[in-house]
C-alpha positions in Angstrom: 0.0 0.0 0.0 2.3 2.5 -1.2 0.0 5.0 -2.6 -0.7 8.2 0.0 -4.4 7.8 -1.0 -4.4 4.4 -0.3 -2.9 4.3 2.8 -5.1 7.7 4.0 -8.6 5.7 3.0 -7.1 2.6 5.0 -6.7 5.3 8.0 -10.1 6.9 7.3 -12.4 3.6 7.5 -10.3 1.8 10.5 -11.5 5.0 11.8 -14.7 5.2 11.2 -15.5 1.5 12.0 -13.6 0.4 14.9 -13.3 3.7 17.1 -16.4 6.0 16.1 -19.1 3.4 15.2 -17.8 0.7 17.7 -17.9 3.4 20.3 -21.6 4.3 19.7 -22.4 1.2 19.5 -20.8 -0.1 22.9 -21.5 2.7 25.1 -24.4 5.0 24.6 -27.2 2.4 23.9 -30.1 2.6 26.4 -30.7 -0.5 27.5 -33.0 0.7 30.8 -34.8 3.3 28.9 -34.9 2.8 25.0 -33.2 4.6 22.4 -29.5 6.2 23.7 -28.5 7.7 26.3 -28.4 11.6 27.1 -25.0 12.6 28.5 -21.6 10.7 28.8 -18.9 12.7 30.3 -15.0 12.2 29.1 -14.4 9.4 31.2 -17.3 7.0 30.1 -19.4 7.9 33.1 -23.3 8.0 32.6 -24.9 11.3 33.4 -28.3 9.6 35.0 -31.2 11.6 34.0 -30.0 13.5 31.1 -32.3 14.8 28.5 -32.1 12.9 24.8 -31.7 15.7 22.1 -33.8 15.4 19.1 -30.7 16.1 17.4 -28.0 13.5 19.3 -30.9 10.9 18.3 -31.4 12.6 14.2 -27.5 11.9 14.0 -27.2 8.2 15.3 -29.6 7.5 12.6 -27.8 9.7 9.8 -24.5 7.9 10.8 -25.5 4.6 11.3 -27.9 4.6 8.1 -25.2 6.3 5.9 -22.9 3.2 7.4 -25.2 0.9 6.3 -25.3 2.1 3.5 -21.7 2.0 2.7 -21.0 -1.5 4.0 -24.1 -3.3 4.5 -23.5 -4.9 8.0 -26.7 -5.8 10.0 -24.9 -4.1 13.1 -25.6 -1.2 11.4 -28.4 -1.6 10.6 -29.9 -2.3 13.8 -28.2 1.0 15.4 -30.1 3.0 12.5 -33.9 0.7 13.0 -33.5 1.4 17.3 -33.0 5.7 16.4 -35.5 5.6 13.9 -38.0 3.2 16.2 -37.2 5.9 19.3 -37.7 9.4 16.8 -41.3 7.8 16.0 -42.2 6.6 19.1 -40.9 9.4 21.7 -40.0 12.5 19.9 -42.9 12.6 17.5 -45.9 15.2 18.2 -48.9 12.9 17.7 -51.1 16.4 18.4 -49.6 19.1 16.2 -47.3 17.3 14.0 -43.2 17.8 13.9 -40.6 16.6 16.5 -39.8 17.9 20.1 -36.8 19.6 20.7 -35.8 17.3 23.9 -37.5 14.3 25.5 -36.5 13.4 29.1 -34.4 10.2 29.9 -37.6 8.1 30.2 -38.9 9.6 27.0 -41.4 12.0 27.8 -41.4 15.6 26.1 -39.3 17.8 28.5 -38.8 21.1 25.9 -42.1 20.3 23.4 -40.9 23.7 21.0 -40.3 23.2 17.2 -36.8 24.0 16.2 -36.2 24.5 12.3 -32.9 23.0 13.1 -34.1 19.9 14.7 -37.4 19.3 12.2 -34.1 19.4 9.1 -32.1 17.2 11.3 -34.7 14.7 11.1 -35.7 15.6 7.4 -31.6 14.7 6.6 -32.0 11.3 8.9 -34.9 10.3 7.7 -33.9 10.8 3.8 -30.3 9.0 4.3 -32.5 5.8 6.3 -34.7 5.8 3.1 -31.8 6.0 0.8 -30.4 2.7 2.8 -33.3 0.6 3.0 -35.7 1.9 0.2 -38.3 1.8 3.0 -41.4 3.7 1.4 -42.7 4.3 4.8 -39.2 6.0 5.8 -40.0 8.3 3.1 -43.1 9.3 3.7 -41.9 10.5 6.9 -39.5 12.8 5.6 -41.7 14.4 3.4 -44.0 14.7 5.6 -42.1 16.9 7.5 -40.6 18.7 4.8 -43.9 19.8 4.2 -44.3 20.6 8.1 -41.3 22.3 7.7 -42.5 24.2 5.1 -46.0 25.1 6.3 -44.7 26.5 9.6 -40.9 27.4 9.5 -40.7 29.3 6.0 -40.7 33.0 6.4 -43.2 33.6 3.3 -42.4 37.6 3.4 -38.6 38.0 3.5 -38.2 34.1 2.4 -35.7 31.6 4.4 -36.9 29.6 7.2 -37.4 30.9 11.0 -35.5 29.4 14.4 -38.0 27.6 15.9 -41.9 28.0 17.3 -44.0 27.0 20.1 -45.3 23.4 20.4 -48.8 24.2 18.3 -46.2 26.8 15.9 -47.2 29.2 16.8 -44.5 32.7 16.9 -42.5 32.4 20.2 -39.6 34.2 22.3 -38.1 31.3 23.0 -35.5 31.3 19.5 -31.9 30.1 20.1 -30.6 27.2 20.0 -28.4 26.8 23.3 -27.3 29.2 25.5 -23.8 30.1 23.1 -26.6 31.6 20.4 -28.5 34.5 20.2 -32.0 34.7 20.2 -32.5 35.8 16.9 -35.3 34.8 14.2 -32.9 33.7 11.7 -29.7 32.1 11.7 -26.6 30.6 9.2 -26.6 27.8 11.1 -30.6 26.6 10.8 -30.3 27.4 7.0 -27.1 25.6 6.2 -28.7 22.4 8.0 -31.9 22.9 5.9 -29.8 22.8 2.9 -28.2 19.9 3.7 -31.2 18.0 4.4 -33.0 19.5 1.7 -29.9 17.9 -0.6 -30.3 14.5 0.7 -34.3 14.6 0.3 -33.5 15.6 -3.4 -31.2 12.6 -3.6 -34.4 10.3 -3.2 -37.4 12.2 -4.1 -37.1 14.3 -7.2 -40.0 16.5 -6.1 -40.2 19.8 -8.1 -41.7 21.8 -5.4 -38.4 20.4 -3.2 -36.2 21.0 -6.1 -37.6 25.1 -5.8 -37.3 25.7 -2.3 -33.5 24.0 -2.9 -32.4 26.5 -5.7 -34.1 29.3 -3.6 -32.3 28.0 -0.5 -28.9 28.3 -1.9 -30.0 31.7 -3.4 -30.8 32.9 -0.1 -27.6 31.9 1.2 -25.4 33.4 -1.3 -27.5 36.9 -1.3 -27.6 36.8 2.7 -25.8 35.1 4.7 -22.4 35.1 2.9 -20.8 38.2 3.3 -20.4 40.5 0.4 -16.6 39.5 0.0 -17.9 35.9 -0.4 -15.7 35.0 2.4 -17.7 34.0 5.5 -21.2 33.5 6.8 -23.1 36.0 8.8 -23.9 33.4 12.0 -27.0 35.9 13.3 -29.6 37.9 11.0 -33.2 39.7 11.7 -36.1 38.1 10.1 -35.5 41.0 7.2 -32.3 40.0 6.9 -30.0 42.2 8.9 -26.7 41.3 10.5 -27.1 41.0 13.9 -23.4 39.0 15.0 -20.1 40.3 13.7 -18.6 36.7 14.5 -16.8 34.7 12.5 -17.0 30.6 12.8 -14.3 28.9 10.7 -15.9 25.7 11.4 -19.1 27.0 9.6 -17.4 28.6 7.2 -15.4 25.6 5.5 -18.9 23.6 6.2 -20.3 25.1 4.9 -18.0 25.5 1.7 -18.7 22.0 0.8 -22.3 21.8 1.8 -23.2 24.2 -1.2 -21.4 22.8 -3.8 -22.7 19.6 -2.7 -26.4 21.4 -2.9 -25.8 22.4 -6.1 -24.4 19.3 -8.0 -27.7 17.6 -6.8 -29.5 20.3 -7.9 -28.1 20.2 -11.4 -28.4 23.9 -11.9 -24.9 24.9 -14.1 -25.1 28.1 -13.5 -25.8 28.0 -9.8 -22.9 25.3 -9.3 -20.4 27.8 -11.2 -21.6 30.7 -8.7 -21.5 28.6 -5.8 -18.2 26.5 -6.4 -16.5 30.7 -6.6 -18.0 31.1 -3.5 -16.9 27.7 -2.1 -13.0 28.3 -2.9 -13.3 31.9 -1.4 -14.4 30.8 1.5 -11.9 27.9 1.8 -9.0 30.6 0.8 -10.7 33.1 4.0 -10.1 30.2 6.1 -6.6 28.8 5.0 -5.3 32.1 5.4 -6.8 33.0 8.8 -8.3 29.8 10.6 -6.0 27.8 10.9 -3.1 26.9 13.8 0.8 26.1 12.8 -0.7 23.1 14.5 -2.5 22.4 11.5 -6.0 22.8 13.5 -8.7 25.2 12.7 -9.9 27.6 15.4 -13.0 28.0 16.4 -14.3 31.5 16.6 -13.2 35.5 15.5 -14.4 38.7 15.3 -13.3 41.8 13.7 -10.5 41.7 16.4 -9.0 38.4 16.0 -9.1 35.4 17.5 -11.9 35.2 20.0 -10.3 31.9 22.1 -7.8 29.7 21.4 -9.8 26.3 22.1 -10.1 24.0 18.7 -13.4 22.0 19.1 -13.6 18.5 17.6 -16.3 19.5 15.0 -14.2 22.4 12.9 -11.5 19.7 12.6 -13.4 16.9 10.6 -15.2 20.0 8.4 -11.8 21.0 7.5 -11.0 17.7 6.2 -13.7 17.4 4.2 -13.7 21.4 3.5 -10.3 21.9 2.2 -10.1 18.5 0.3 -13.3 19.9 -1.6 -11.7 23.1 -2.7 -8.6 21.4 -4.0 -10.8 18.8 -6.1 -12.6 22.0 -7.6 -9.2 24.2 -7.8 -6.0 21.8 -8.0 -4.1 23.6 -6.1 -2.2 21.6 -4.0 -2.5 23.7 -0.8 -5.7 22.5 -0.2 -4.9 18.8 -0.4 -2.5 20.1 2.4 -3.9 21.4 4.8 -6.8 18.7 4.5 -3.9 16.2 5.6 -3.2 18.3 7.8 -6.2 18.8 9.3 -6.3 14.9 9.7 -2.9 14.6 10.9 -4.0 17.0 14.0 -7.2 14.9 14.2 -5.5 11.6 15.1 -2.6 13.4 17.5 -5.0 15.5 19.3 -8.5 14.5 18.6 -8.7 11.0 18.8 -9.3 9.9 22.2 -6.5 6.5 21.3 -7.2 5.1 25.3 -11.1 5.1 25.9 -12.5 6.0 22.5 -14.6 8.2 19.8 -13.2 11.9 20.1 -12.4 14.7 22.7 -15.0 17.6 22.7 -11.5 19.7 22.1 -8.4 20.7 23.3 -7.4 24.3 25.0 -5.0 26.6 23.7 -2.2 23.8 25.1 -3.5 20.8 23.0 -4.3 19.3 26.3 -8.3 17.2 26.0 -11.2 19.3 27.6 -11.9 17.2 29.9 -14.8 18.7 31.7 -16.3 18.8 28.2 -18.5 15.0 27.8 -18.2 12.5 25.0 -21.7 12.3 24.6 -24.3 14.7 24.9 -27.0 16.6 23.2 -24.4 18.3 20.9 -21.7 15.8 20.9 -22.8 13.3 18.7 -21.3 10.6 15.7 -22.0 13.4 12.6 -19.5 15.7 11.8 -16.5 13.3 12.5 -18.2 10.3 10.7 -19.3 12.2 7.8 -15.9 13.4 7.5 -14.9 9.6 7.2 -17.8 8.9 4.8 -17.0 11.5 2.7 -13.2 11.1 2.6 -13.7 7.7 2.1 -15.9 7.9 -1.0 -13.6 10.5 -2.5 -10.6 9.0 -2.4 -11.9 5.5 -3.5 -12.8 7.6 -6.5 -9.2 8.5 -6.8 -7.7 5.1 -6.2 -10.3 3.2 -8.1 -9.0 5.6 -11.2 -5.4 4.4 -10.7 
């Protein structure tokens, strides 16, 4: 195995198979209470009576659907069936339709509100367990609540989609999505994960009225969100469209890079994909030049002053991968491929959790694990690193296939 692409996809899927998915798979099922459980802090200890996150449960499907997917294992398979079985069962709003934002560690509704970001989680779970199994029923859930989505999240005046609503959707206060965002009616974050779910719906249901609200998604994005040097995403905007959050996310930003070009090759729309792959390499070149460490790792946060801390958070890192390896397939330039190996290199030194398993939350600005941070939790959960494998893995069998 002498070829560096070779050897890297080796890397990539023992990775992905023996210490993400083997992790979720060991440790975080539920066995007293259904589904998986809440919170697990950095040394494997169960948190007892931790809420379940719509989205921690959304992801454990994504992953362990997309893993079936890719290698067809019944293991898998069974991860993906008990998420989906719990979403329907406990998270699902038999009264007004649409999926609670938390349940409580026996599986009762604890915060009942309807969270754009959540509802798109699901939408993006739901369409990836479809495009495993070819379920018809799994299908009809997700567009069922893409129409839900639609019907009560999309801002009909101004366009784009809003946080989040009350129980019945109706217009609440109650906006942000943790206690790190502001309460704001419209977010980057909310619409970048609507796009991506809205891209892996199109994958499996060729719907025009899906394949409009895409190209208008994407159209939104580039005329709002990205600044007007096509360099970063505004994180924070009114529900007219003004900046609220001078803030810059790095992690977002080369996310997001990725995410719409990937948008717009499912769409199909040439001219779209030419506008958006500019945009894509701009925003990969912002964050080469200003994101990212000696170290090879990508910072988290800045604003207009610099640097807002010097903590690297797992997530950023496995977007990077994916990110910068993107913008050298579109450009060539070998300084992308670069600092994607980079950014894997820092991954497995720093990352990696090598003794008890999956990944640190992050490291502080001495590369030493946060250990008060938890391994599992309603934000800590098997997407961004495993899609970083997933997608690194199908990209560079692509490559080596060729050879």
């Amino acid at each position: 195995m002498n070829n560096p692409s070779e050897l890297w996809l080796s890397q990539l899927e023992k990775e992905l198979q023996d210490n993400i998915l083997g992790f979720w798979m060991k440790h975080t099922v539920d066995e007293e209470h259904g589904g998986f459980i809440g919170e697990i802090d950095n040394k494997l200890n169960i948190i007892a009576g931790a809420e379940k996150s719509l989205v921690l449960n959304a992801r454990i499907l994504w992953t362990f659907a997309s893993a079936y997917r890719l290698y067809q294992l019944p293991e898998y398979l069974t991860i993906a069936e008990r998420a989906y079985a719990y979403l329907l069962e406990h998270f699902t709003d038999k009264e007004y339709g649409g999926l609670f934002w938390m349940v409580d560690a026996s599986g009762s509704p604890s915060q009942p509100k309807k969270q754009i970001y959540g509802q798109a989680f699901a939408v993006y779970a739901l369409a990836e367990f479809y495009h495993a199994t070819g379920r018809p029923e799994v299908l009809e859930e997700a567009i069922q609540l893409f129409h839900i989505v639609e019907k009560y999240g999309y801002d009909p005046i101004y366009k784009g989609y809003i946080e989040a609503l009350s129980q019945d959707w109706q217009m609440t206060d109650d906006l942000s999505l943790s206690t790190k965002d502001m309460n704001e009616k419209k977010s980057m974050n909310t619409h970048l994960h609507v796009l991506e779910a809205y891209t892996g719906l199109y994958r499996v249901w060729k719907s025009e009225e899906l394949r409009d609200k895409l190209a208008e998604l994407i159209e939104m994005m580039l005329e709002h969100i990205i600044d007007d040097q096509g360099q970063h995403f505004h994180l924070f905007l009114d529900e007219e469209w003004n900046v609220k959050s001078d803030r810059i996310s790095y992690g977002h930003d080369i996310e997001g890079s990725w995410l719409l070009v990937e948008a717009a090759e499912t769409l199909g729309d040439k001219e779209l994909l030419q506008r958006v792959r500019t945009v894509a390499i701009s925003m990969a070149e912002a964050v080469l030049a200003d994101g990212v460490a000696g170290d090879g790792g990508i910072w988290n946060e800045a604003d207009h002053n610099g640097l807002i801390n010097k903590e690297k958070d797992w997530w950023p890192q496995a977007e990077a991968v994916v990110g910068f390896y993107n913008a050298y397939q579109l450009t060539g330039e070998s300084k992308f491929a670069d600092a994607a190996r980079a950014a894997w290199t820092f991954i497995d030194t720093y990352m990696v959790d090598h003794k008890l398993g999956e990944w640190y939350w992050g490291v502080d600005e001495n590369l030493q694990p946060m250990a008060h941070e938890p391994k599992v939790s309603a934000w800590k959960c098997p997407y961004h690193n495993s899609r970083a494998c997933f997608e690194m893995i199908h990209r560079l069998s692509l490559i080596t296939k060729g050879n």
